[in-house]
N, C-alpha and C positions, 0 to 999 in steps of 0.2 A: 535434273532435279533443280529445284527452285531455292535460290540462296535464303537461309533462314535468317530471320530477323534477329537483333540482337535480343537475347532473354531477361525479362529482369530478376534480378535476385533478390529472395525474399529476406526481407532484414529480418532479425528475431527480435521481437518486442520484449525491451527491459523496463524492469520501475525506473531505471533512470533517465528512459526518454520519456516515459509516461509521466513523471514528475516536470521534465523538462517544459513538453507539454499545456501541463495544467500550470505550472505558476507562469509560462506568457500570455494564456486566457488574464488568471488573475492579474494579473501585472506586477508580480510578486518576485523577489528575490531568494536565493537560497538563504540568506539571514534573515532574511523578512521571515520564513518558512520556520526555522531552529527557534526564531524569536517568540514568535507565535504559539509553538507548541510548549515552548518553556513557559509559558503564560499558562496555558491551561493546563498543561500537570501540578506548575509552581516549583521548577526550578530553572536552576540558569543550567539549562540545556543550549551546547552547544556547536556550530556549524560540524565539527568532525564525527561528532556522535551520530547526527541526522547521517553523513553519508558513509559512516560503519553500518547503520540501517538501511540504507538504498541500497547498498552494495550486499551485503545479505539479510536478504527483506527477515528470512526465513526468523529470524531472530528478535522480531520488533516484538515487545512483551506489550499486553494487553492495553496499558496508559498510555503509553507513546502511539499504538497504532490508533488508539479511539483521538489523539489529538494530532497525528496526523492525517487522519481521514476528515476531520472537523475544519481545519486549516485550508485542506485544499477542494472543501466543500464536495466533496464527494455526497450523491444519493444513494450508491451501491455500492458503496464501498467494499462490502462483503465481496462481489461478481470482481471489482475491480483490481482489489487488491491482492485480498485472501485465495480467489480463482484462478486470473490470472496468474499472479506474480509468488503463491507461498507464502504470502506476509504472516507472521504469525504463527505460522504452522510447528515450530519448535521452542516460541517463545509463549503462547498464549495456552490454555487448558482450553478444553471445550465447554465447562462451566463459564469459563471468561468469555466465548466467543457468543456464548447462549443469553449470556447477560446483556453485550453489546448491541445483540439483531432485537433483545425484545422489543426498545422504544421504538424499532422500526413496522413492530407487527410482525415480526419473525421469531422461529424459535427452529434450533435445531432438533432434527429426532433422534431418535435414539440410534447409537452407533455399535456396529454389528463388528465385530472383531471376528475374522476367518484364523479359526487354529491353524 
């Protein structure tokens, strides 16, 4: 038998490498990131708040994800965030998520509930 190669192991993708990520594109800081989005809700949102939301995404309520998606220049934010990672998924209604995808040309359909 032929000696087997070392395997690589598959990392599991988090928002917080995926975040990591995108603010070294932007050349953005995590203050820079809390700072930014507290500009566009209009409050002083800060650094701890942002990563109680990194840490569970599941929980970003509908203003904070539409201003952290706007921050880190997301186009799909919906596939990126909401898909992959949950974002939203306990904090946002599905009227708020429907509202979000409209300016994109998106609208969710209707949602079928299995008894």
């Amino acid at each position: 038998m032929f000696p087997t190669g070392k395997q690589n192991q598959l990392v599991k993708p988090t928002l917080e490498r995926f975040v990591e990520d995108r603010l070294a594109e932007l050349e953005l800081t995590h203050d820079d990131l809390a700072e930014k989005m507290g500009g566009i809700i209009g409050t002083d949102y800060k650094i701890h708040r942002l990563t109680r939301r990194i840490n569970s995404p599941e929980t970003f309520p509908a203003s904070e994800l539409a201003a952290f998606a706007q921050v880190l220049q997301l186009k799909d934010w919906y596939a990126d965030l909401v898909i992959n990672f949950g974002a939203g998924i306990n904090g946002c209604s599905v009227a708020e998520f429907d509202q979000m995808l409209h300016p994109l040309g998106c609208q969710l359909g209707p949602v079928t509930v299995a008894a």
